[in-house]
C-alpha positions as CSV (number, residue, x, y, z in Angstrom):
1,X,90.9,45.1,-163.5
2,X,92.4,47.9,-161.3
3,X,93.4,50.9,-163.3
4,X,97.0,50.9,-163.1
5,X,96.5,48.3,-164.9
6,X,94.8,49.5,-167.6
7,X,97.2,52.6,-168.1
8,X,100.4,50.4,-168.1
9,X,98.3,48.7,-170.8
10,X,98.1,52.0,-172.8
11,X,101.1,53.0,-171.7
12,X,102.7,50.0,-173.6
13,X,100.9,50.1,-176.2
14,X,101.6,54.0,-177.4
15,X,105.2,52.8,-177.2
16,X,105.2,50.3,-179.3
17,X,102.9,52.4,-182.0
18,X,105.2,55.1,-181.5
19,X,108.5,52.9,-181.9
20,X,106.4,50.4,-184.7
21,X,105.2,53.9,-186.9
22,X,109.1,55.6,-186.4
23,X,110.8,52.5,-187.4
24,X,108.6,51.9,-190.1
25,X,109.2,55.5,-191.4
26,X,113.0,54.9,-191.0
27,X,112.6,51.9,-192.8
28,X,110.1,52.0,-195.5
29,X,112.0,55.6,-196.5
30,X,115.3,54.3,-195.8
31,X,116.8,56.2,-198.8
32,X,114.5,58.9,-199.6
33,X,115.3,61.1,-196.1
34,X,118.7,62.3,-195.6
35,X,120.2,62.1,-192.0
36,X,118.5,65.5,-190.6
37,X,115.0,64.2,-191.3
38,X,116.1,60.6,-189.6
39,X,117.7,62.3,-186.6
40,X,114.3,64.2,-186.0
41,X,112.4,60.9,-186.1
42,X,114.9,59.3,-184.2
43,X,114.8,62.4,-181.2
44,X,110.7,62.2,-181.7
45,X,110.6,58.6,-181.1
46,X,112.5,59.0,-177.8
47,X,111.2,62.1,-176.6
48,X,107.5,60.4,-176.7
49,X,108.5,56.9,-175.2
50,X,110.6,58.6,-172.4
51,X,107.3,61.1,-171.8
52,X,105.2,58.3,-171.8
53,X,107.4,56.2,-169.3
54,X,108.0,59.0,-167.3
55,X,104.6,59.9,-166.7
56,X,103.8,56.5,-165.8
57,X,106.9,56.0,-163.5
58,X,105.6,59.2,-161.7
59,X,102.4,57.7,-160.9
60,X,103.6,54.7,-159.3
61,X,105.8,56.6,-157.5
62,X,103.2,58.7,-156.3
63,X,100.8,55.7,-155.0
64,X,103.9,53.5,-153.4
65,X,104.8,56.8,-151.3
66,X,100.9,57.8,-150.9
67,X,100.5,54.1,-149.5
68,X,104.0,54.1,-147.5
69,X,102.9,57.2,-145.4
70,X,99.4,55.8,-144.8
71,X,101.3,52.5,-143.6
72,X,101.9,52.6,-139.5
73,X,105.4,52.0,-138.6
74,X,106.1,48.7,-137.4
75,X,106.0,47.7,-133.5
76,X,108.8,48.2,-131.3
77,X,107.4,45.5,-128.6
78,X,109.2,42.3,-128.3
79,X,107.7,38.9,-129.3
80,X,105.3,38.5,-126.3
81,X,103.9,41.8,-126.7
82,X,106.0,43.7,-123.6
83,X,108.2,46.7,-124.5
84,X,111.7,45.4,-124.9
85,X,114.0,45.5,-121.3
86,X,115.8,48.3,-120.4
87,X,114.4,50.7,-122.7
């Protein structure tokens, strides 16, 4: 198992214990928190999951351009192997 598979595995699930443990706060307490307290969770929830994504998305970013620059560029030579005519 490579290893960015493994963090996209964590990286999934602390979003869904950060979503599951927020909603269930929101839920379970539905009455008992007035709007301040739910707004907090609410910003908390979404500050984490778009941390978490964003660190992720970085990464792959940062291996498809690692492993684009490593790449040679494609040839320029015709089918048969000769440097196209007139060129």
């Amino acid at each position: 198992m490579k290893i960015d598979n493994i963090r996209a595995f964590f990286t999934y699930i602390i979003a869904i214990l950060v979503l599951v443990g927020g909603f269930y706060a929101l839920v379970l307490y539905e009455f008992a928190l007035d709007d301040l307290v739910k707004g907090a969770i609410i910003g908390f929830m979404s500050a984490s999951i778009s941390f978490v994504f964003g660190q992720e998305i970085a990464k792959a970013t940062a291996t498809a351009t690692t492993k684009a620059l490593y790449t040679p560029p494609p040839s320029q030579n015709g089918p048969n192997g000769q440097p196209p005519a007139g060129g």
